[in-house]
C-alpha positions in Angstrom: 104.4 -86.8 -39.7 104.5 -88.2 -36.3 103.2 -85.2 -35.2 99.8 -85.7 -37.3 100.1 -89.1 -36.4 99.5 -88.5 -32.6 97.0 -86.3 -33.3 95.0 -88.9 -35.2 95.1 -91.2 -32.5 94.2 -88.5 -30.4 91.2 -88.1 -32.3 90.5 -92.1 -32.5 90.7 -92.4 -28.8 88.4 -89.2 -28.1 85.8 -91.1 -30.7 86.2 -94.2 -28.5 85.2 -92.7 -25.5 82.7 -90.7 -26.8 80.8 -93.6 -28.2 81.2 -95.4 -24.5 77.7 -96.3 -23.5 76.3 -95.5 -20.4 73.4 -97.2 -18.3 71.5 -95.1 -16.5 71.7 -91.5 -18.9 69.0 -90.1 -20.5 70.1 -88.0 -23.2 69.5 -84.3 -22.9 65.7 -83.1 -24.6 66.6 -81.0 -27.3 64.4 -79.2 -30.5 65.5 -81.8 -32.7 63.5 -84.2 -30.9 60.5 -81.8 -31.5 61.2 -81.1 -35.2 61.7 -84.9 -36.5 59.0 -85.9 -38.3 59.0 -89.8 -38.5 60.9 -92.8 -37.3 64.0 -93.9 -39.0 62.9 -97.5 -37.7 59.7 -97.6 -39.4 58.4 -94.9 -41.1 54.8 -95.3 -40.5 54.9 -95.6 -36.6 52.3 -93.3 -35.1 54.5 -92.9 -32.1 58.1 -93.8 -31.4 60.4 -94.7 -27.9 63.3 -91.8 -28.0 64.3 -93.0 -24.7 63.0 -96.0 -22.2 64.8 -97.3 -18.6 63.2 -99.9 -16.2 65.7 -99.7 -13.2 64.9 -101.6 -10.5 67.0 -102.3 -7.3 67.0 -104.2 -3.6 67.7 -101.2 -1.2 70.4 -102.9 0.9 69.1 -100.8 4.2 65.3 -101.3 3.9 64.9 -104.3 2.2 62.0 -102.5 -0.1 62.2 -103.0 -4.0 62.8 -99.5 -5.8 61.1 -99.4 -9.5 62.1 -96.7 -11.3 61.0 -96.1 -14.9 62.2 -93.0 -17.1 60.4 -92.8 -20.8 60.7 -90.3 -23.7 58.3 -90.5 -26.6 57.2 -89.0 -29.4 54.0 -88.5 -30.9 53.7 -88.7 -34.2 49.7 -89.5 -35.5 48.0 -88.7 -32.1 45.1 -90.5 -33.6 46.7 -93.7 -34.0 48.6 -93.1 -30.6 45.5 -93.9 -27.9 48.0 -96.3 -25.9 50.5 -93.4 -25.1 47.9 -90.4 -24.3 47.7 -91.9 -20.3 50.0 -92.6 -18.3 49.0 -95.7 -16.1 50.6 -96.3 -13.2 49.3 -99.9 -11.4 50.2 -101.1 -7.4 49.8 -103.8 -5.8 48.9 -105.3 -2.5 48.3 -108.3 -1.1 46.0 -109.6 1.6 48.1 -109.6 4.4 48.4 -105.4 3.9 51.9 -105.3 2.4 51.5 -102.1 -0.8 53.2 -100.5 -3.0 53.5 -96.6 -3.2 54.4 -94.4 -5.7 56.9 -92.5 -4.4 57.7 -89.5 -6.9 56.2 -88.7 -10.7 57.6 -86.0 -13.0 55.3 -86.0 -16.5 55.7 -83.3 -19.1 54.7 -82.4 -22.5 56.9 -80.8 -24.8 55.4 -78.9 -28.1 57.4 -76.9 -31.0 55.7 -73.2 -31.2 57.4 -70.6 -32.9 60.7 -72.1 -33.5 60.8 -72.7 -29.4 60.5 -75.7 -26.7 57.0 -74.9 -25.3 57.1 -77.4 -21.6 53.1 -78.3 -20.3 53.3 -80.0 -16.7 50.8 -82.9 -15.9 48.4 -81.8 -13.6 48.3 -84.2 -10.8 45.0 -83.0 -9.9 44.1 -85.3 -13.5 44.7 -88.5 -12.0 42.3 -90.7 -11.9 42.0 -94.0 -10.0 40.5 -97.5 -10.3 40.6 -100.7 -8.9 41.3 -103.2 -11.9 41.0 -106.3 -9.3 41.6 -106.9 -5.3 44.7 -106.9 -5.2 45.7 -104.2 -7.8 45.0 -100.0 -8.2 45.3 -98.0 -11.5 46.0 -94.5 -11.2 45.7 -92.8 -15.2 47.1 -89.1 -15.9 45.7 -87.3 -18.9 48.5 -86.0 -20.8 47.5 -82.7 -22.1 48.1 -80.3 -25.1 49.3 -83.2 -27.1 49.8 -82.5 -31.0 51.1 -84.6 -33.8 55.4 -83.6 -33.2 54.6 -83.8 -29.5 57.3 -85.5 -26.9 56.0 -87.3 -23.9 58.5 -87.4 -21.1 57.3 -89.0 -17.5 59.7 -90.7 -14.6 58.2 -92.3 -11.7 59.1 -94.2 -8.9 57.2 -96.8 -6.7 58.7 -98.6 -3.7 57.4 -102.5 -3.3 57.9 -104.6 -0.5 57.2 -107.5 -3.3 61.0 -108.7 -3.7 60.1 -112.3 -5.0 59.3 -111.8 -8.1 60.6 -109.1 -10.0 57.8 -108.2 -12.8 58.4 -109.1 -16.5 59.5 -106.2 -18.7 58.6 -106.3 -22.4 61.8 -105.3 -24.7 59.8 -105.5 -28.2 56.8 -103.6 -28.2 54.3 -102.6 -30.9 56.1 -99.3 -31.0 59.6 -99.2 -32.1 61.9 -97.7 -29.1 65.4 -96.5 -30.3 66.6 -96.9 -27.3 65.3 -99.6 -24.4 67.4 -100.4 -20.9 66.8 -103.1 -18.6 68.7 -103.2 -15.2 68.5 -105.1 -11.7 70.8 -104.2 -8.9 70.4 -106.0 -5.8 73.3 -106.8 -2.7 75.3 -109.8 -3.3 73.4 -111.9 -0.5 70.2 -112.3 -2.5 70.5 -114.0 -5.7 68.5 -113.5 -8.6 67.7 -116.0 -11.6 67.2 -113.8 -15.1 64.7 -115.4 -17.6 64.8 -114.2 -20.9 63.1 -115.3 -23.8 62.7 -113.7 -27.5 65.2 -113.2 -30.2 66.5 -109.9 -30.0 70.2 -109.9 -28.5 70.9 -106.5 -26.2 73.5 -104.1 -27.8 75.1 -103.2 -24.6 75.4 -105.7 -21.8 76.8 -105.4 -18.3 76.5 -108.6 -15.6 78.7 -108.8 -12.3 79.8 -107.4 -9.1 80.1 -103.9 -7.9 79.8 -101.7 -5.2 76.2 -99.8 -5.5 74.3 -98.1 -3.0 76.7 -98.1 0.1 77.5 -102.1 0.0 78.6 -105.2 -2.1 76.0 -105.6 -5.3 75.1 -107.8 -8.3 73.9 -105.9 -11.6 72.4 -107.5 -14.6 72.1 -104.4 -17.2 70.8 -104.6 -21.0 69.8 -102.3 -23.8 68.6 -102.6 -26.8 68.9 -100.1 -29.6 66.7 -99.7 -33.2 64.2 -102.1 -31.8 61.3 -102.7 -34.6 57.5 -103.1 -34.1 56.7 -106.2 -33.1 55.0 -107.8 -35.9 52.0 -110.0 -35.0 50.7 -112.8 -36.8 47.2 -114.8 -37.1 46.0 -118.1 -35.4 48.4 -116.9 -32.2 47.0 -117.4 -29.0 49.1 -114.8 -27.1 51.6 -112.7 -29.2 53.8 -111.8 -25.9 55.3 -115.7 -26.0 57.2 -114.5 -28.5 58.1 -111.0 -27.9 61.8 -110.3 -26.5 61.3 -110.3 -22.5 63.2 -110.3 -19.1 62.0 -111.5 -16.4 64.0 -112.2 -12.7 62.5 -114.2 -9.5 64.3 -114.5 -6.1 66.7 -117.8 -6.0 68.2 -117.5 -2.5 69.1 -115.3 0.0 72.4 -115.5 2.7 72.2 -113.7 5.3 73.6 -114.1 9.1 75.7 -116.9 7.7 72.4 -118.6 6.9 71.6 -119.9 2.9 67.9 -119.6 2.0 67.0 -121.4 -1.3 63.2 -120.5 -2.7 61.6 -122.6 -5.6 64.3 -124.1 -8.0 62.8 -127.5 -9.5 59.1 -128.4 -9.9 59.3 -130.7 -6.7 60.4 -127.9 -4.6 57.2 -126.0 -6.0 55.3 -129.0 -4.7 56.3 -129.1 -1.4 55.9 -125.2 -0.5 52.3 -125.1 -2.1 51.7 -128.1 0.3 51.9 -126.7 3.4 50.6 -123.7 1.9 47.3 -122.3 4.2 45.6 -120.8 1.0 46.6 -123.7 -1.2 47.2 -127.4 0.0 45.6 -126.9 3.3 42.3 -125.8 1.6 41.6 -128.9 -0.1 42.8 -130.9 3.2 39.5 -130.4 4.4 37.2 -133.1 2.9 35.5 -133.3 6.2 34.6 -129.6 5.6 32.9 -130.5 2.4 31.3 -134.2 3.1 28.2 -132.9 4.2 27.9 -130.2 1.3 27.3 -133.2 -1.2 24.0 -134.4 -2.1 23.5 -138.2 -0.9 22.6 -139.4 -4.7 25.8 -138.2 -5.7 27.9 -140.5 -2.8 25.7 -143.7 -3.6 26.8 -143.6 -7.2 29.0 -146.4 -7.4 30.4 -145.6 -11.1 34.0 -143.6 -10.7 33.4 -141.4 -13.7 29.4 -140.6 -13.2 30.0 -139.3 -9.6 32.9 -137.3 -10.8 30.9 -135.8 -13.3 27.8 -135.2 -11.0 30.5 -133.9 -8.1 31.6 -131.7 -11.0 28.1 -130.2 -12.0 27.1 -130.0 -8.2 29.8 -127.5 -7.9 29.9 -125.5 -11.2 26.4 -124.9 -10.8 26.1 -124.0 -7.0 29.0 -121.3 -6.8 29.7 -119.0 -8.8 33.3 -117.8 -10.3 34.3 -113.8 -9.8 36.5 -113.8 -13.2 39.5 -113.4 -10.8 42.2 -116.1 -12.0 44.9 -117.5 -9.3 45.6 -120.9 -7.6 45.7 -119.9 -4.1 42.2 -119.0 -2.6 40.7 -115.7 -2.1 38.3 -116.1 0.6 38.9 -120.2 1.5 36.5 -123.1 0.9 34.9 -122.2 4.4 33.7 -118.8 3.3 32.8 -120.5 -0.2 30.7 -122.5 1.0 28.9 -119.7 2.7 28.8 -116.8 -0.1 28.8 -119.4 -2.9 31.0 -116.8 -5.1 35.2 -117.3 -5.2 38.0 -117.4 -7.3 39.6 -120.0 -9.6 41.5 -121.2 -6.7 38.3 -121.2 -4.1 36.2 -123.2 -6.7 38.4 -125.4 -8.0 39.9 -126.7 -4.4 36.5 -126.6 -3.5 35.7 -129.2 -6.3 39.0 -131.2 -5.1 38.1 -131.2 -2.1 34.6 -132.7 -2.9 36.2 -135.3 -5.5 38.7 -137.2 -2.4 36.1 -136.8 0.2 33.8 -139.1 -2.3 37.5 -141.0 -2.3 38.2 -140.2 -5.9 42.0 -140.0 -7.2 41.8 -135.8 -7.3 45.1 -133.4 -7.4 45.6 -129.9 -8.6 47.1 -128.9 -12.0 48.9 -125.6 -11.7 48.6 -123.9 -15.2 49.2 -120.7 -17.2 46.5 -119.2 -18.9 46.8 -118.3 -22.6 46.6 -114.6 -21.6 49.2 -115.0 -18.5 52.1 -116.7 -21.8 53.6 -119.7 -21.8 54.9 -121.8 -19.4 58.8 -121.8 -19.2 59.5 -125.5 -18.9 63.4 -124.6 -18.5 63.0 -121.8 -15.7 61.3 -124.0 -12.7 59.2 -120.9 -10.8 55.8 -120.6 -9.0 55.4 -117.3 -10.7 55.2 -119.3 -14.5 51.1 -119.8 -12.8 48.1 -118.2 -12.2 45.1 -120.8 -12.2 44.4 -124.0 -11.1 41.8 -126.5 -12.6 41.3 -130.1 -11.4 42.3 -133.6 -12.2 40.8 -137.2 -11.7 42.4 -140.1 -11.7 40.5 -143.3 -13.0 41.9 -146.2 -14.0 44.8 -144.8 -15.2 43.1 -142.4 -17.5 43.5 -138.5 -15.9 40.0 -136.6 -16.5 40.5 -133.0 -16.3 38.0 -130.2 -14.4 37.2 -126.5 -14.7 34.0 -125.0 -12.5 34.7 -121.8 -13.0 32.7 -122.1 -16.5 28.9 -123.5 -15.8 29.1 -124.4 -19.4 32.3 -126.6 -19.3 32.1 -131.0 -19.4 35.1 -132.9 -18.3 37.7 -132.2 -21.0 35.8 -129.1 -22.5 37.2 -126.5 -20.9 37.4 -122.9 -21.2 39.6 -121.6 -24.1 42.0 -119.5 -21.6 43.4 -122.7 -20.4 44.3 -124.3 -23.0 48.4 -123.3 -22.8 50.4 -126.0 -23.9 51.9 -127.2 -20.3 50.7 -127.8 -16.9 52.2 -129.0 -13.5 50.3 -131.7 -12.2 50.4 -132.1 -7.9 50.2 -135.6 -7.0 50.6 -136.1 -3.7 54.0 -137.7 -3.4 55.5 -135.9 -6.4 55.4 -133.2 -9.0 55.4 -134.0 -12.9 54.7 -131.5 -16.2 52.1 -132.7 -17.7 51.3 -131.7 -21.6 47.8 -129.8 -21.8 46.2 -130.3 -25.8 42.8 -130.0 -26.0 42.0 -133.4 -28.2 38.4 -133.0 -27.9 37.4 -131.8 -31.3 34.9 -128.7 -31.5 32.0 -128.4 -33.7 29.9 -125.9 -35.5 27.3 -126.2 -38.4 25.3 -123.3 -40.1 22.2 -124.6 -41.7 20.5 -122.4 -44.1 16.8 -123.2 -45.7 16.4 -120.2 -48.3 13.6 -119.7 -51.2 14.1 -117.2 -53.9 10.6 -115.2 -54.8 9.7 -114.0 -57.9 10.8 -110.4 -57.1 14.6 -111.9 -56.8 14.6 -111.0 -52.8 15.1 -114.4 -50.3 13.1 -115.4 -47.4 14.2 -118.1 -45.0 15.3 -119.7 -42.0 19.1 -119.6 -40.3 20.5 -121.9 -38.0 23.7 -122.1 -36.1 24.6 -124.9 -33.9 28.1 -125.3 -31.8 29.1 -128.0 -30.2 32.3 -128.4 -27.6 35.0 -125.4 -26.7 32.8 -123.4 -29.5 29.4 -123.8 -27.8 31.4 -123.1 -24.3 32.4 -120.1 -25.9 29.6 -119.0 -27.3 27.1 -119.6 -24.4 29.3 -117.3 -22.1 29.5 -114.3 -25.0 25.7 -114.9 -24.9 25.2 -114.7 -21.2 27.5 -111.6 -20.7 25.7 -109.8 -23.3 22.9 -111.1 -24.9 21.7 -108.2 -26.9 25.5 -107.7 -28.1 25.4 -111.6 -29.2 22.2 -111.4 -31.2 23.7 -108.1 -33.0 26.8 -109.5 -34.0 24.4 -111.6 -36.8 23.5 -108.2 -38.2 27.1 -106.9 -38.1 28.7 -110.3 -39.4 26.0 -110.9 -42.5 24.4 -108.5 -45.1 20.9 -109.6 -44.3 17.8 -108.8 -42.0 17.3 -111.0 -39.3 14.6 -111.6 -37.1 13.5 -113.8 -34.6 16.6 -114.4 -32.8 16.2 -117.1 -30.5 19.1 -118.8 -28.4 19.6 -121.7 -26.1 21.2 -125.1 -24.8 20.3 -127.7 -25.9 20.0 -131.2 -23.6 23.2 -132.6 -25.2 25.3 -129.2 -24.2 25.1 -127.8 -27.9 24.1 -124.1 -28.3 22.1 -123.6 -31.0 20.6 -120.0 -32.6 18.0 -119.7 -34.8 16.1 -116.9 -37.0 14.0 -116.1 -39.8 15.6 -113.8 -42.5 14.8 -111.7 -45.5 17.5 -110.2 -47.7 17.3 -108.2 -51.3 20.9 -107.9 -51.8 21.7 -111.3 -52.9 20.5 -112.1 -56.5 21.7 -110.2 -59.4 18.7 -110.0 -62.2 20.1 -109.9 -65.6 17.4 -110.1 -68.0 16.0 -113.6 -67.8 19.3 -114.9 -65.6 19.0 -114.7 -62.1 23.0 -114.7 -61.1 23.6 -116.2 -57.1 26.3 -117.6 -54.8 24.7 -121.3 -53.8 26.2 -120.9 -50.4 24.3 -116.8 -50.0 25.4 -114.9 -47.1 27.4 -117.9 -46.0 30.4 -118.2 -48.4 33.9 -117.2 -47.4 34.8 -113.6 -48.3 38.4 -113.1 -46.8 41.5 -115.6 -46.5 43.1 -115.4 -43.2 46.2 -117.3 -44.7 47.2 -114.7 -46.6 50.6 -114.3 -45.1 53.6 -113.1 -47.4 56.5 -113.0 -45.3 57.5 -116.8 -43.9 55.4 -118.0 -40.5 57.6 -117.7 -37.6 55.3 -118.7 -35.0 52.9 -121.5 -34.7 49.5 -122.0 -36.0 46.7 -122.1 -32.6 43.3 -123.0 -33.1 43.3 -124.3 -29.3 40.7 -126.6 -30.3 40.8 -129.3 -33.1 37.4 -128.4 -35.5 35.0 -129.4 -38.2 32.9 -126.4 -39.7 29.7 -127.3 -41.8 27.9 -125.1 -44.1 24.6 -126.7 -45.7 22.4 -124.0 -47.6 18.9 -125.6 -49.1 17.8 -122.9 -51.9 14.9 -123.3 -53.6 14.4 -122.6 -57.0 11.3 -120.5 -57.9 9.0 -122.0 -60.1 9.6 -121.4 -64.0 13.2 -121.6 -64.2 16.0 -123.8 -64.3 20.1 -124.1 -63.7 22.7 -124.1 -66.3 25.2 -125.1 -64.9 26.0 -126.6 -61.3 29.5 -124.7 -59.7 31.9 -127.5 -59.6 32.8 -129.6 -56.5 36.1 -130.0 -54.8 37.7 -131.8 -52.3 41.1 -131.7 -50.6 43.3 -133.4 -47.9 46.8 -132.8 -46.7 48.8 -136.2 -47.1 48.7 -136.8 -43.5 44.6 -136.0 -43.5 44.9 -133.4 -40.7 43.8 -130.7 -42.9 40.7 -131.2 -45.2 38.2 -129.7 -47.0 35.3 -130.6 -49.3 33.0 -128.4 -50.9 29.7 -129.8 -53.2 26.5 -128.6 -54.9 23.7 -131.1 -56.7 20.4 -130.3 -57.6 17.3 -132.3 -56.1 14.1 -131.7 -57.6 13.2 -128.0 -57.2 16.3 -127.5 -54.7 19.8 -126.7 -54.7 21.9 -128.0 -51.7 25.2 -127.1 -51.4 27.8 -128.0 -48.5 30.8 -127.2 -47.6 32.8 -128.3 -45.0 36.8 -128.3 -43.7 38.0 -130.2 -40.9 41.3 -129.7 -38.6 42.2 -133.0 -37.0 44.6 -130.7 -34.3 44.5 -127.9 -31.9 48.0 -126.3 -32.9 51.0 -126.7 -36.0 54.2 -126.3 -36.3 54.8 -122.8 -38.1 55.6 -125.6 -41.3 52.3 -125.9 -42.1 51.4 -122.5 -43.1 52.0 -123.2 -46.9 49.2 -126.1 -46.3 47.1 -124.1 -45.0 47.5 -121.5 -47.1 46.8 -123.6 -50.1 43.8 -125.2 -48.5 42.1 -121.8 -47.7 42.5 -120.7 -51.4 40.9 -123.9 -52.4 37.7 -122.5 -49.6 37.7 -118.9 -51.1 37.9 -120.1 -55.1 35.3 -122.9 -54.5 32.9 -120.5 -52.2 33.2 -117.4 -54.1 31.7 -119.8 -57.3 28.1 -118.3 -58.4 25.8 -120.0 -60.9 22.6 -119.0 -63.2 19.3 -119.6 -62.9 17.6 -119.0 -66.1 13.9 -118.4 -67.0 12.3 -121.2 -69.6 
């Protein structure tokens, strides 16, 4: 008995250190990799994550930040797969020469034939490169031979001199990973702070001291294990706020008995940017600037007015390069000559301009909507990447963009409407809230007569007004062809006559002719029609089952009018009008009304909803949801017309 007894705790201890985890060990390939068929973790992944480690570590003798990245995945729809059939490999530089290099690459691709591990090598030659901005070069490798059951297996390794900030890795992707490692080694005299945001909690942990690399270290290790899809929802501005992340930026250093501490509160941000020769002493420089502003502009006495005109002089005399940042690229000096800059050489140029008119102007530091939310609780300069501009009038703040020649003070572009900004006065930081409260506007008008054939001829209008005529002026001027199509693509009709432009009051407005055959249904002596024609709502985007977890981002408040005129042809008359409706949430920030009357020979129909804010709490959903099925019943209504 005690015999058997030892030899069960044998066998429990042998379990217990076999199921030890271990950072830093890929599991050995084997067939069974090649032969499994679909995801335990979601069986209708086109692809899944066998294996993933981000390693990164401070050499303690160089100094140079080693990034080392190991990943094992397998293929399972190759057509639904397009994000894992390159391998993208992106470095960095900055302007003072300082790279990164990629050091080593291994990148196979394993098939199943006959029963046996067939290995394809990535051939190097394959690699192609790109510059995606200045500062940043793409190098893609074609992975070849790749089937449905295919495993993709690549390691690489880059070295950085770019210690500051170490980049953010993403632990919840839209593939599921079974297995995802995070670690950061670095010697015990530089100190890093971890940011992590997200729900998920690691499954195997490991934070402290140990001896690494020849000397004295600090890890910070994570994994995660059966890691889902991330599942996106509508009206989210950026998705990747919410996804499970870690992210680390340098806190202080202490070497030769010396204690170096880099950004840790917003004031501390403040102060570095100040002195900074491609920030605070660009817009230092109002005597650079004075003679660069039209004389009608200084003798306006008005606060606001020359603001504005300062504001249009610049946005419409240089021109931004679509690359985001707050420090300059070139400086206002060589701005002023080329006339073509950065977020950061425009909008210091526009500061600039405001004090030297001796306007109240100061920098807000922000995140755009595509660079994720600002981490109010994590104090960092690497939370930014754009600057726009702020006035100061009688205690009212007016807020600047001129990297968009369609933007007015307080319409900005959509991408920087995040939630949170930090506003540089000069004697103190503060974080200022960033809502857009200006309310955008857009109204389809449709005039419409039905001929005696049952096709329609008419005239289509579309007018925006705000963030949605900002928006729709720059789709237009990167592609106008593309922006006169997209009324073909959106609506079942023919349209011709396209014709798009500004209007004096900043509204953009589109109009055409149309014909279309598809929209009456002839039954005998009943001609059968939706009042609203090509205009009526045909999906419901709140048509979520499973409860909202994140909020609801429209990043503009809006009202949205529809008014379609139809008249009747001659000979025949209505049975019965669609009914009207009207709805508002108890706190009348959600609205809609929807009506249809007949005048003389005419039908007119409107319908219209209103949303009093730019973003809701993820509570609201159900209103919304209700509100929407209201829309879609009321729209989707049709009434007879009926031959006398």
């Amino acid at each position: 008995m005690k015999k058997l007894l030892m030899i069960c705790v044998i066998l429990m201890t042998s379990s217990i250190v076999a199921q030890k985890h271990e950072f830093l060990k890929m599991p050995k390939f084997t067939i069974e990799d090649l032969k499994k068929s679909k995801s335990n973790i979601d069986e209708k992944a086109p692809a899944e994550i066998l294996y993933r480690s981000i390693h990164y570590r401070i050499d303690p003798y160089n100094g140079q930040l080693i990034k080392n990245f190991a990943y094992r995945v397998k293929i399972y729809d190759k057509d639904k797969s397009e994000d894992w059939l390159n391998l993208e490999i992106s470095l960095r530089e900055n302007k003072s020469g300082s790279r990164e290099t990629l050091n080593s690459i291994k990148a196979l691709v394993y098939n199943l034939e006959n029963d046996q591990i067939a290995e394809t090598k990535v051939d190097k030659s394959s690699k192609f490169k790109s510059k995606e901005n200045k500062y940043t070069t793409v190098s893609k490798y074609a992975f070849p031979n790749i089937k449905n059951g295919s495993v993709l297996e690549y390691q690489y390794e880059v070295i950085s001199p770019f210690l500051y900030e170490i980049p953010v890795i993403y632990m919840e992707l839209d593939t599921p990973s079974m297995y995802s490692e995070y670690i950061l080694d670095s010697p015990t005299n530089m100190s890093y702070h971890i940011d992590f945001t997200g729900g998920l909690k690691p499954k195997h942990q490991k934070v402290g001291e140990e001896f690494l690399y020849g000397t004295d270290s600090k890890t910070y290790r994570f994994a995660y294990e059966n890691v889902k899809p991330f599942k996106e929802e509508k009206f989210v501005r950026n998705s990747d706020n919410y996804r499970t992340k870690i992210r680390a930026e340098l806190h202080s250093t202490f070497f030769n008995n010396g204690l170096k501490t880099y950004t840790s509160t917003w004031e501390d941000i403040r102060k570095s940017l100040w002195e900074d020769e491609e920030f605070g002493q660009q817009y230092k420089r109002e005597r650079l600037v004075k003679d660069l502003i039209p004389i009608t502009i200084s003798q306006e006495k008005d606060e606001l007015k020359k603001a504005n005109a300062i504001f249009d002089h610049v946005k419409n005399s240089y021109t931004w390069n679509q690359t985001t940042g707050f420090y300059t690229e070139n400086g206002i000096k060589e701005l002023a000559k080329t006339k073509t800059g950065n977020t950061g050489d425009l909008n210091l140029m526009l500061i600039n301009m405001l004090r030297a008119e001796k306007l109240k102007a100061y920098p807000i530091l922000i995140s755009t909507i595509k660079n994720g939310f600002v981490n109010l609780t994590f104090p960092n300069i690497g939370n930014f990447n754009y600057v726009i501009a702020a006035v100061e009038i009688d205690k009212n703040v007016y807020l600047y963009d001129a990297t968009s020649k369609q933007a007015k003070e307080g319409v900005l572009p959509g991408r920087v409407w995040n939630s949170n900004g930090l506003l540089l006065r000069d004697e103190k930081a503060e974080v200022i809230s960033l809502n857009n409260i200006k309310v955008s506007y857009t109204t389809h008008t449709l005039k419409a007569k039905i001929n005696p054939d049952g096709t329609l001829t008419g005239q289509y209008q579309d007018e925006d007004e705000g963030l949605l005529a900002l928006n729709a002026k720059e789709n237009f001027d990167e592609n106008p062809d593309r922006y006169r199509k997209q009324y073909k693509e959106n609506f079942s009709v023919d349209f011709s006559n396209i014709s798009s432009r500004v209007l004096d009051n900043g509204e953009f407005r589109s109009t055409m002719s149309f014909t279309a055959n598809n929209l009456v249904d002839n039954l005998g002596k009943r001609k059968i029609i939706n009042p609203l024609l090509f205009l009526h709502q045909t999906t419901n985007d709140f048509d979520q089952q499973e409860e909202r977890k994140y909020m609801i981002d429209f990043i503009s408040p809006m009202t949205k009018t529809k008014i379609v005129e139809i008249e009747i042809p001659e000979g025949y008359d209505i049975t019965e009008l669609p009914k009207s409706k009207k709805i508002v949430t108890q706190d009348k920030e959600i609205s809609y009304s929807y009506t249809v009357e007949k005048k003389e020979n005419k039908i007119l129909t409107i319908s219209k909803f209103e949303i009093a804010s730019a973003d809701y709490p993820k509570e609201y959903y159900p209103a919304f949801k209700q509100i929407w099925k209201v829309i879609s019943d009321s729209e989707n209504q049709v009434m007879s017309l009926i031959k006398k």
